[in-house]
C-alpha positions in Angstrom: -21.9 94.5 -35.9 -18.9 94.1 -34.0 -17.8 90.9 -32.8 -15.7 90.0 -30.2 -15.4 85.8 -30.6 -15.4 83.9 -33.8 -17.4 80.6 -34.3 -21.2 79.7 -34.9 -21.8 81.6 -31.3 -19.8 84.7 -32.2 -23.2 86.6 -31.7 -24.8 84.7 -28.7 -20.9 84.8 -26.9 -20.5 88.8 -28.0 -23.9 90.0 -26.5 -23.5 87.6 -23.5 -20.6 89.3 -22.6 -21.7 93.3 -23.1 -24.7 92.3 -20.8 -22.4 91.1 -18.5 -19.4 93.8 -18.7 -22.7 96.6 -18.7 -24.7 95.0 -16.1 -28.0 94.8 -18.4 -30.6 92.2 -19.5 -33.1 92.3 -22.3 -36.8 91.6 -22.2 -39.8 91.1 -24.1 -43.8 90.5 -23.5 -45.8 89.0 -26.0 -49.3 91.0 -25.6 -51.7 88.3 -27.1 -50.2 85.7 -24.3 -48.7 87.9 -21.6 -45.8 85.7 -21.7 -42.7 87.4 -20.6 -39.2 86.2 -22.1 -35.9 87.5 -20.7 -32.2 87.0 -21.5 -29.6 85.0 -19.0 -28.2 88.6 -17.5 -31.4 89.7 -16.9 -33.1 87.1 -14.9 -29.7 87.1 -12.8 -29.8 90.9 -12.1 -33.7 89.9 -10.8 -32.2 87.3 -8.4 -33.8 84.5 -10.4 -31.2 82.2 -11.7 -31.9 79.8 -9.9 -35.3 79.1 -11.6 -33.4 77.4 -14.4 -32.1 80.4 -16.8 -28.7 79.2 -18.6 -25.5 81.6 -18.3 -26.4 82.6 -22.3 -29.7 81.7 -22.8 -33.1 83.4 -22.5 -35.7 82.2 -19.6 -39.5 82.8 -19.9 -40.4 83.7 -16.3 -44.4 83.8 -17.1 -45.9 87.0 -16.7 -44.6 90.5 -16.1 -46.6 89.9 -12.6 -43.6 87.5 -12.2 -41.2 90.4 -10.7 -43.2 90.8 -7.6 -42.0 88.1 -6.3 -38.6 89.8 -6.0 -39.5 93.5 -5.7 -38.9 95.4 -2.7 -42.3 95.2 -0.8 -42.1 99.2 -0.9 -41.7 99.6 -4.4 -44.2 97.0 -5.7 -46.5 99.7 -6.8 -44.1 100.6 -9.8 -44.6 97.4 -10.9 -48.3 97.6 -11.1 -48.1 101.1 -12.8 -45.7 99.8 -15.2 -48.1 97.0 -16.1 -51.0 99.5 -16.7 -48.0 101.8 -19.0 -47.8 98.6 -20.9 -52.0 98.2 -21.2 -52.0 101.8 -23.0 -49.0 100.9 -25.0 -47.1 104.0 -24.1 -42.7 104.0 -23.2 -41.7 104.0 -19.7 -38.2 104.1 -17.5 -38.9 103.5 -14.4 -36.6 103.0 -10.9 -37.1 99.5 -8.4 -35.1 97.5 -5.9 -35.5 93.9 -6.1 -34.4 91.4 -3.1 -32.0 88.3 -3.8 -31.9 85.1 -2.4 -29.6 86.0 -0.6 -30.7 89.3 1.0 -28.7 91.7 -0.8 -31.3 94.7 -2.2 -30.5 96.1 -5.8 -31.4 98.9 -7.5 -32.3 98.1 -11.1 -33.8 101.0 -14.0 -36.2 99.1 -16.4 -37.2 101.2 -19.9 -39.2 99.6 -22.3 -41.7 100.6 -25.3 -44.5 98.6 -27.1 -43.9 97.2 -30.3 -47.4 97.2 -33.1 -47.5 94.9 -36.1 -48.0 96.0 -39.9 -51.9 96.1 -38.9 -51.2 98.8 -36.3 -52.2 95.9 -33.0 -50.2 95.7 -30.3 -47.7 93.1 -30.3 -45.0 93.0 -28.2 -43.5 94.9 -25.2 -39.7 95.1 -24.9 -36.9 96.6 -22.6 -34.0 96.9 -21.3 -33.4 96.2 -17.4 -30.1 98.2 -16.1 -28.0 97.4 -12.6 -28.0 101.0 -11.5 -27.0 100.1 -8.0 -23.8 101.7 -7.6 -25.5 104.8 -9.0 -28.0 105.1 -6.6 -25.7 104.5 -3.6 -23.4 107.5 -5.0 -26.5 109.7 -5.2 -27.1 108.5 -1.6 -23.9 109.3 -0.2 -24.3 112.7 -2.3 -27.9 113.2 -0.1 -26.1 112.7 2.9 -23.3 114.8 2.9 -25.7 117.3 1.4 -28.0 116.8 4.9 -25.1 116.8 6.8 -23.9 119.9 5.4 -27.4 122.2 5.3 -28.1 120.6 9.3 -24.4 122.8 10.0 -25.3 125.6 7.8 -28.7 125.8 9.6 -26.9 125.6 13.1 -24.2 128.7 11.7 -27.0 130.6 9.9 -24.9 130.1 6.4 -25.5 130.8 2.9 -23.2 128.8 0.6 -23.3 130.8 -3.3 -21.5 131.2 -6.0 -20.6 134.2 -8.5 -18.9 135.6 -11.6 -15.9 137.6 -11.5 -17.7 140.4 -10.7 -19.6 139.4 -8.1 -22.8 138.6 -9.9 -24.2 135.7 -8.2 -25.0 132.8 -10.2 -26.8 129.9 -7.7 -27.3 129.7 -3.9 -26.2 126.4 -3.2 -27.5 125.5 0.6 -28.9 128.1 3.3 -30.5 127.4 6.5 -33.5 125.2 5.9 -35.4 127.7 8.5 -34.9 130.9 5.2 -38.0 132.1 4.7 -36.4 134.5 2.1 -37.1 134.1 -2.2 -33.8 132.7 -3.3 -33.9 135.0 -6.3 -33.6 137.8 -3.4 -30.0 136.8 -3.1 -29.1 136.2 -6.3 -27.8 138.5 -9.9 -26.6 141.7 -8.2 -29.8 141.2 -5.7 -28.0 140.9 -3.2 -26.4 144.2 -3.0 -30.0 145.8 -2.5 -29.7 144.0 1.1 -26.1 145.0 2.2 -26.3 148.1 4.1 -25.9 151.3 2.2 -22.7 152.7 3.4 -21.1 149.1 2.6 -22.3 149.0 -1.0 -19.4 150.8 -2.4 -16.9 149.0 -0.1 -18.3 145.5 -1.6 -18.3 146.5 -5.1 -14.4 147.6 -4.9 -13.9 144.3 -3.6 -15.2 142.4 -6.2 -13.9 145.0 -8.8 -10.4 144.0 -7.5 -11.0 140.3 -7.2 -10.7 139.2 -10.9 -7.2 140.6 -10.8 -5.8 139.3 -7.6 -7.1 135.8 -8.3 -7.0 135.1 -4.3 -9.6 134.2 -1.7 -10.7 136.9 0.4 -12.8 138.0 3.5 -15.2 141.0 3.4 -17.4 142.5 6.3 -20.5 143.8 5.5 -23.7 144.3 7.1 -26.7 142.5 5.6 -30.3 142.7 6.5 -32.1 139.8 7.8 -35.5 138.2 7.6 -35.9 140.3 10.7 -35.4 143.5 9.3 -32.6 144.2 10.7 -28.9 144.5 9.9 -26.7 142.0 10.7 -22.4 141.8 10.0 -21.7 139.2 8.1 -18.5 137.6 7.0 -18.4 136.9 2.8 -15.7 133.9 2.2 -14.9 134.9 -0.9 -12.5 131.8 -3.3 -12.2 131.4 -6.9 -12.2 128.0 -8.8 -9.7 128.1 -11.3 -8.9 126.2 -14.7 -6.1 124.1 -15.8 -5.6 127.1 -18.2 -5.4 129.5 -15.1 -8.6 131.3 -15.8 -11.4 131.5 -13.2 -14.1 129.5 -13.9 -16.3 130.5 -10.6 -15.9 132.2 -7.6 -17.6 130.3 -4.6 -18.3 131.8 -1.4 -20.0 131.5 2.3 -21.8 133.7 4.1 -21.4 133.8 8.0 -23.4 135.7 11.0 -20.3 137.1 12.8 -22.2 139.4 15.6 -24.4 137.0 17.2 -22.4 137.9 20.4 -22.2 141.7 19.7 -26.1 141.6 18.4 -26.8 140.2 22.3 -25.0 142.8 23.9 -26.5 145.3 21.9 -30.1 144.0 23.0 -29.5 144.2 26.3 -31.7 147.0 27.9 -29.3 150.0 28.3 -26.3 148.3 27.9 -23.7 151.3 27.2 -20.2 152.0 27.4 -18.5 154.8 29.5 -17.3 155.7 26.0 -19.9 155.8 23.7 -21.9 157.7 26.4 -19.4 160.4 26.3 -19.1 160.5 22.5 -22.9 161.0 22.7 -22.7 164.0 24.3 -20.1 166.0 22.3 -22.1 165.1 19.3 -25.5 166.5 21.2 -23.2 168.9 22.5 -25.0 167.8 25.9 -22.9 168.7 29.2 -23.4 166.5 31.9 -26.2 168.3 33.5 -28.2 168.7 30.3 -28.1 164.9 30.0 -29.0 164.7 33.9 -31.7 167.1 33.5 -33.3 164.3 30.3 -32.7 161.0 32.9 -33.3 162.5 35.9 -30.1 161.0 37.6 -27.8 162.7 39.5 -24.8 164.2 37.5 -22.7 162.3 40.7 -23.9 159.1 39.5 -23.8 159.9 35.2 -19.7 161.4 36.0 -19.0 157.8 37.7 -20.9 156.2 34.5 -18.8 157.8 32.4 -16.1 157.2 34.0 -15.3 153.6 32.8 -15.4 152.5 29.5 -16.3 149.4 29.7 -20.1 147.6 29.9 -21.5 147.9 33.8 -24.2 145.5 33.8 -24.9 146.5 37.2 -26.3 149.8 36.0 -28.2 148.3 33.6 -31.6 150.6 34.6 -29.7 153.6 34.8 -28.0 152.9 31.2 -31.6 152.1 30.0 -32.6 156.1 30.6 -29.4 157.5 29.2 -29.7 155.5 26.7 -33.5 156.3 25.8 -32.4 160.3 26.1 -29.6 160.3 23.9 -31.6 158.1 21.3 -34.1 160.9 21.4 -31.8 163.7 21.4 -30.6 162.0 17.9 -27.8 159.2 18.1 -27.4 155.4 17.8 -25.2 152.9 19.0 -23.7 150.0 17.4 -20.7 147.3 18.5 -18.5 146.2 15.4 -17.3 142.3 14.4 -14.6 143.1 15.8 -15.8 144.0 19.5 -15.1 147.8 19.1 -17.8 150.1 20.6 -19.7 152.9 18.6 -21.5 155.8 17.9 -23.5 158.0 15.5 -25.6 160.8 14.7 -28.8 159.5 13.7 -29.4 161.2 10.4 -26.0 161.3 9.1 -25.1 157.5 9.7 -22.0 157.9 7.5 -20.3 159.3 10.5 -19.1 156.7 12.7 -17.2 157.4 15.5 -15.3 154.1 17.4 -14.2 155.0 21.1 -13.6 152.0 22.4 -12.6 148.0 21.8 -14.6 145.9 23.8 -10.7 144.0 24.7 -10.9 146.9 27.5 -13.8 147.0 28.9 -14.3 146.0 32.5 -17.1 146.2 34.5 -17.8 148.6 37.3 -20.2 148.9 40.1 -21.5 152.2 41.7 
């Protein structure tokens, strides 16, 4: 054994001063009289000193029963199931607070094991008791910046993940807490299965050409929801990197970016000037044909198409063009970026933009 001070209390000085440098105390029960002996550091971590311990010396305090008198009112059942671990002569590590004297709450970690004689009785109890305060308020403050962060990832819609160099996704760290989604769903290359089909390839260059540029980067792809639907989503894309330069994890978010285009897109007939003419020429519709499917005048379908921006006032007659074309065999879509759309229903590799949503003004008839 290692001592640090010389003399006949070389041993007594040496421990006295790990149990104070550690923040730790020993303990012991003696099974046949319940009598529970504790070193000095111990009973002063327990808030007790003042019940007579000395600095170095050990203190019997009576009975284990002895800590609830300075346990935490709402952790005093871990004191009673220790005392029962004890009874069945089993280990335990268990977590308490304990109040001071002077009102300051600690968190101490007690671990202890029972000790049988050369007859195979139990004879003795015996533990450490650990100051683990300044652990517990780092896992705290760890818990809270975690809730803080999940309460704005809820409120974005977020998905915090990270990934190899090849994209293969490795954990999903936070999402919104209202996911009702398997987190395995999102996770290996799962999570391609959900991008939208004519994005796949787009998202697997990226990540091909991620490991050697070695920079963060955005990427655009649309991702179905829990509603079944396809959403754009923006993929913040940032490698971690090593002292050595090698990258030890990419991390990335995941962000709804068409909440505003989504809502425009649900209103009832909402169409631009644009994408009703681009409708057409794929239909191959004139004017008339698509008058003769509404039953509006060609008059008032000419001053439609006339603008190319949204006309919100028209909203009832943009519901029945919009109904006729979807029959005849298109769809509509706005990108991120605000531009307008449209495509032939069964080849929806084709898209066709005709017009940024930067230039659309709104018209009355």
């Amino acid at each position: 054994m290692l001592l640090l001070f010389t003399g006949d209390n070389a041993v007594r000085d040496t421990f006295a001063l790990a149990e104070e440098v550690a923040h730790f105390g020993l303990w012991q029960i003696d099974l046949a009289t319940g009598a529970m002996t504790c070193s000095g550091n111990m009973v002063r971590l327990l808030g007790m000193a003042a019940q007579g311990a000395t600095p170095a010396g050990n203190s019997e305090i009576g009975r284990f029963s002895a800590l609830e008198r300075v346990t935490h009112p709402d952790d005093m059942p871990v004191i009673a199931e220790i005392q029962h671990i004890i009874a069945d002569g089993l280990p335990f590590d268990r977590n308490f607070r304990v109040i001071h004297p002077n009102g300051r709450v600690r968190h101490l970690s007690i671990h202890g094991e029972v000790v049988v004689d050369a007859s195979g009785r139990k004879s003795r109890a015996i533990g450490v008791l650990m100051d683990v305060t300044v652990h517990a308020e780092t896992m705290r403050a760890s818990q809270v910046d975690s809730e803080r962060v999940r309460a704005i990832m809820t409120a974005i819609d977020g998905r915090l993940w990270t990934a190899r160099s090849d994209g293969f996704r490795t954990d999903l760290l936070l999402r919104s807490a209202n996911s009702r989604s398997v987190p395995g769903t999102w996770l290996g290359f799962n999570w391609l299965t959900r991008v939208h089909p004519d994005d796949v390839a787009r998202a697997r260059t990226a990540w091909a050409e991620a490991p050697e540029r070695l920079q963060s980067f955005t990427l655009d792809l649309r991702v179905l929801g829990e509603d079944d639907a396809y959403h754009w989503r923006r993929q913040y894309c940032s490698p971690i990197v090593n002292d050595d330069g090698s990258v030890r994890e990419w991390v990335g978010l995941s962000l709804l970016i068409n909440q505003e285009q989504a809502a425009t897109q649900a209103e009832p007939g909402l169409l631009t000037g644009a994408q009703i003419r681009a409708a057409r020429g794929i239909l191959n519709w004139s004017v008339k044909d698509l008058a003769d499917r509404t039953g509006l005048s060609t008059g008032a379908l000419r001053r439609i198409e006339a603008h190319d921006g949204y006309n919100r006032s028209a909203s009832q007659a943009l519901l029945l063009v919009k109904d006729a074309l979807s029959a005849g065999g298109v769809d509509f879509f706005v990108l991120p970026s605000g531009e307008a759309g449209v495509f032939p229903t069964r080849k929806e590799n084709r898209l066709k933009i005709v017009a940024g949503n930067a230039q659309a003004k709104k018209v009355s008839l």
